[in-house]
VORO-886958 format. One record per residue: residue in one letter; x, y negated, z of N, C-alpha, C in turn. Coordinates in steps of 0.001 Angstrom, whole numbers, padded with zeros to 6 digits, always signed. Layout:
AXYZXYZXYZ;...
REM end
This chain:
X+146464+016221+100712+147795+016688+100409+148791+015646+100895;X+149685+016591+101545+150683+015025+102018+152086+015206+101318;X+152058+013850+100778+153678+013886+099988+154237+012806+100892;X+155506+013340+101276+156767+012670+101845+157699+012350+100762;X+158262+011135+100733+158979+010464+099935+160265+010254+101304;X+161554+010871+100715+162385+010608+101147+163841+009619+100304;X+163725+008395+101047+164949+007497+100373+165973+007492+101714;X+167242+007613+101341+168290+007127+102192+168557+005481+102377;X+168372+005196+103235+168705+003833+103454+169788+003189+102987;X+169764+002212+102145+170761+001320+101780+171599+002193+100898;X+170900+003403+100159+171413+003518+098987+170766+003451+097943;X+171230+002342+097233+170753+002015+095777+170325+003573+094821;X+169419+003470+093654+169028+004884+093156+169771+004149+091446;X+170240+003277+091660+170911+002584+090429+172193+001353+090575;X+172949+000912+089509+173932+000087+089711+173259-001188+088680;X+174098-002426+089094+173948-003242+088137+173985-002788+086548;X+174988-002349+086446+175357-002141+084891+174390-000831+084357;X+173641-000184+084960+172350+000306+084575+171629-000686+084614;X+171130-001754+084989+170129-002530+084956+170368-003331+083297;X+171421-003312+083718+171844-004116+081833+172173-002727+080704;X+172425-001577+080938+172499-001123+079912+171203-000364+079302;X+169829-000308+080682+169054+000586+080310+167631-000673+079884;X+166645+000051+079798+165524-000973+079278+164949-000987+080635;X+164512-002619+080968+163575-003007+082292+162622-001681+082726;X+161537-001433+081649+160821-000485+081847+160938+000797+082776;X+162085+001612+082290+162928+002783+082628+163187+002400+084141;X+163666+001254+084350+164153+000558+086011+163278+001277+086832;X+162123+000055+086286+160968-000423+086962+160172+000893+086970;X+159897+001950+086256+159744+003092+087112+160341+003913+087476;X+161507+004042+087503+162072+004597+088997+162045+003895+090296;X+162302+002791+090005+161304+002027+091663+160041+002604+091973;X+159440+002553+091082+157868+002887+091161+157927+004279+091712;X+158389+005047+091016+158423+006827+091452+159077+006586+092819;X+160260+006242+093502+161097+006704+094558+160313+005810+095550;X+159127+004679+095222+158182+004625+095918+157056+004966+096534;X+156568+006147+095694+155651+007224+095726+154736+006634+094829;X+154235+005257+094317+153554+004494+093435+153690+006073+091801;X+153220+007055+091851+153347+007296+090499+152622+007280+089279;X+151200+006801+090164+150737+006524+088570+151040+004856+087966;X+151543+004377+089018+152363+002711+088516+153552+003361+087748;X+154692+004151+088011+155755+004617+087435+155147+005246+086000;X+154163+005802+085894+153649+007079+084550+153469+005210+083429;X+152701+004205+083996+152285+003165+083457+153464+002286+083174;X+154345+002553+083233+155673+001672+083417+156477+002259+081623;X+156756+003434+082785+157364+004393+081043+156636+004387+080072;X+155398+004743+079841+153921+004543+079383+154692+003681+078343;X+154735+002453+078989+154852+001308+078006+156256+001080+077045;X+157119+001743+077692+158753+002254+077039+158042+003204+076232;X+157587+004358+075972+157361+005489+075477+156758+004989+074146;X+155401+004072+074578+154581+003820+073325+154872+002862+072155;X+156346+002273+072452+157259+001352+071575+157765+002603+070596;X+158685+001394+069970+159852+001970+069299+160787+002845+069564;X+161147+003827+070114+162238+004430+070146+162513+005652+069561;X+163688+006325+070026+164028+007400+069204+163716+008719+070051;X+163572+010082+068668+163185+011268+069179+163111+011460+070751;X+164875+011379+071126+165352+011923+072188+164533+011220+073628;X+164429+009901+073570+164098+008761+074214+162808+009428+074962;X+162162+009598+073279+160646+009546+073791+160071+011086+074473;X+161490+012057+074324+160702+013096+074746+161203+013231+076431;X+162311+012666+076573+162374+012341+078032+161155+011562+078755;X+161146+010377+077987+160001+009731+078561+158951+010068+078975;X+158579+011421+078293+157130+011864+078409+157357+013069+079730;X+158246+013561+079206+158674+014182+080312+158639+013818+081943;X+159076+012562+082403+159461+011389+083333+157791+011013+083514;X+157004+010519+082769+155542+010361+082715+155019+011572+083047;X+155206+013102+082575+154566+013737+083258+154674+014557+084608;X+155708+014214+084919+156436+014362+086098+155900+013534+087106;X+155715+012311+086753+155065+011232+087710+153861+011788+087980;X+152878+012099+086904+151421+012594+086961+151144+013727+088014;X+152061+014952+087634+151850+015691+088523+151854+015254+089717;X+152495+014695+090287+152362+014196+091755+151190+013432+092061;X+151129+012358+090982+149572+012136+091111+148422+012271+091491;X+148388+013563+090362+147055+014641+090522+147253+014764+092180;X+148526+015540+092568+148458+015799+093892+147802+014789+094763;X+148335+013387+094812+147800+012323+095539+146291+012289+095442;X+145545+012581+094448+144414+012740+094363+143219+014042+094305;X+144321+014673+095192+143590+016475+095126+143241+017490+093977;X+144378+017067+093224+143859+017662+091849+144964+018840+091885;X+144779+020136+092202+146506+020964+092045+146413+021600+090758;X+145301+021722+090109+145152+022607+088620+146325+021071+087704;X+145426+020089+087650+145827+019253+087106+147528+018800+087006;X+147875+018919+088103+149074+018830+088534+150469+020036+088068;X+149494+021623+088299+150208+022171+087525+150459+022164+086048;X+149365+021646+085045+149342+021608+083923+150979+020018+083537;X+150765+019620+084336+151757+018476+084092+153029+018769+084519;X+153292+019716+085608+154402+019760+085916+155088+021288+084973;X+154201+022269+084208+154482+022969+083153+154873+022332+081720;X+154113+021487+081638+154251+020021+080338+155794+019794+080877;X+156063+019082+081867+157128+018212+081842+158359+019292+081781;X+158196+020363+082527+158918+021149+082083+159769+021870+080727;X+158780+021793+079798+158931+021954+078889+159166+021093+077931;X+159027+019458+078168+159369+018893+077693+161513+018772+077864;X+161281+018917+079149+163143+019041+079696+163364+019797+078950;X+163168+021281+078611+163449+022166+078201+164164+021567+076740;X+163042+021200+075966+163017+021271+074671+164278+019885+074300;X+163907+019331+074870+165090+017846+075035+166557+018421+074721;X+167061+019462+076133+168292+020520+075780+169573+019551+075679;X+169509+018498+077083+170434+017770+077650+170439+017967+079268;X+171685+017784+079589+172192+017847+081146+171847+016736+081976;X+172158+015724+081054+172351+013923+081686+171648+013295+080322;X+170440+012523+080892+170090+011712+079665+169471+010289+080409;X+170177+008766+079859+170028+007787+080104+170160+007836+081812;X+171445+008604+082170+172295+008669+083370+171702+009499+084527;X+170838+010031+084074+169469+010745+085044+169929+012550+084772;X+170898+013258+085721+171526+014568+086003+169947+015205+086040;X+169551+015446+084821+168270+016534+084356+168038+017896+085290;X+169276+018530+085092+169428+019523+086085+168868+019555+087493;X+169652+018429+088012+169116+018259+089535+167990+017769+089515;X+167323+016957+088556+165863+016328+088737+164621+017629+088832;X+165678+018402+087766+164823+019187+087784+164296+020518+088560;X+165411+020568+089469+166233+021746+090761+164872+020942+091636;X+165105+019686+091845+164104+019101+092999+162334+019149+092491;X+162415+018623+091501+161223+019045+090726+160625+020376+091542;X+161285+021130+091017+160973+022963+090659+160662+022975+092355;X+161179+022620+093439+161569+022667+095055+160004+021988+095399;X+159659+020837+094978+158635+020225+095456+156933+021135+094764;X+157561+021518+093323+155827+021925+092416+156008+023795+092163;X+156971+024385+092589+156712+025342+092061+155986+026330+093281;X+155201+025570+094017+154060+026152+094556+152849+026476+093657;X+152794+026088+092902+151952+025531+092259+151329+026695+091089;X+152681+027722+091192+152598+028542+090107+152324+029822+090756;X+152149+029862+092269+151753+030881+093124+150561+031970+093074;X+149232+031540+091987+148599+031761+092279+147567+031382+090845;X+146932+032428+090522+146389+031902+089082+145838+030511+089437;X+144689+030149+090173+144554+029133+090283+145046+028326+091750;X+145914+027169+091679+146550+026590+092613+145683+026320+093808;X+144013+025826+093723+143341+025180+094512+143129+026910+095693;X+143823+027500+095090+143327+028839+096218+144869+028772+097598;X+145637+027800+096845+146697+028087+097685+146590+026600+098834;X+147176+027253+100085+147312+026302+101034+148727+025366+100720;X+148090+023950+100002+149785+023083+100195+150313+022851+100684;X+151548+023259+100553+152435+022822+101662+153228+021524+101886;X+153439+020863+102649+154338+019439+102247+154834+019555+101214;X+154680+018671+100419+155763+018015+099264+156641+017003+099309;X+157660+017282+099020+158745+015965+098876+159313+016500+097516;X+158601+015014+096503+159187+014690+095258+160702+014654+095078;X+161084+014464+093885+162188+014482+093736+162997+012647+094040;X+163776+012502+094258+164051+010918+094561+165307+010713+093226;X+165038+009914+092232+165602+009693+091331+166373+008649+091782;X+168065+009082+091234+169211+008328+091511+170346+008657+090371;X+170337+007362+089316+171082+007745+088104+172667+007584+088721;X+173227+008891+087354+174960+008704+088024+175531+007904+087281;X+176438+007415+088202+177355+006227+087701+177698+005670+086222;X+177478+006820+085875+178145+006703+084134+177052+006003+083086;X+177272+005474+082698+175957+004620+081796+176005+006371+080471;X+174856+006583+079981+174917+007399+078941+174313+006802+077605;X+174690+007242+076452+174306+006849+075222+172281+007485+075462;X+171590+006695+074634+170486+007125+074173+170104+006425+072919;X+169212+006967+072684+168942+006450+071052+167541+006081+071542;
REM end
């Protein structure tokens, strides 16, 4: 399966004042993801997720973790697997029932999301379908720092 990772050159996917308002963790996998690294990114949040935080936090997080996975699976020929994660993460967005959370436009993550995996739902079982290129979604928080708990 071939995934294309597309970054624009010399544009940052974050600002300083995200680096100070959000937790290292959160950073450090979105580097990881817009690197194609996603089971380093799933292991990153992983470790944000399995702390302390609040409701909202953690159901993004898991969300963001299973989002990473699915692509994963892909990297490793798994498309059943992959759909089960990218239905999970879905529904985790869903249930969350925010636009923008910890500066990350949900909507569009999730517009690109849906663009790259919703092959996936083609076909009772995925491994019958021929994949087609994938290009993940490339995470780039907006300007605005957002509250999270």
């Amino acid at each position: 399966m071939e995934i294309t990772q597309q970054l624009i050159e010399g544009q940052k996917p974050y600002t300083d004042a995200h680096l100070i308002a959000y937790p290292v963790e959160y950073i450090a996998g979105i580097d990881l993801y817009n690197a194609g690294e996603f089971h380093a990114a799933h292991d990153a949040w992983e470790d944000r997720w399995m702390g302390e935080v609040g409701r909202d936090e953690k159901l993004f997080l898991q969300a963001m973790i299973q989002s990473a996975v699915a692509f994963h699976h892909l990297q490793i020929s798994r498309p059943g697997a992959a759909r089960q994660m990218y239905l999970r993460a879905k529904e985790k967005f869903e249930r969350l029932g925010k636009d923008v959370f910890m500066s990350l436009d949900i909507k569009d993550y999730q517009a690109q999301l849906d663009c790259a995996l919703s092959w996936l739902l083609t076909a009772p079982d995925p491994r019958d379908v021929a994949p087609p290129e994938v290009v993940p979604p490339t995470i780039r928080l907006l300007p605005e720092i957002t509250e999270y708990d």
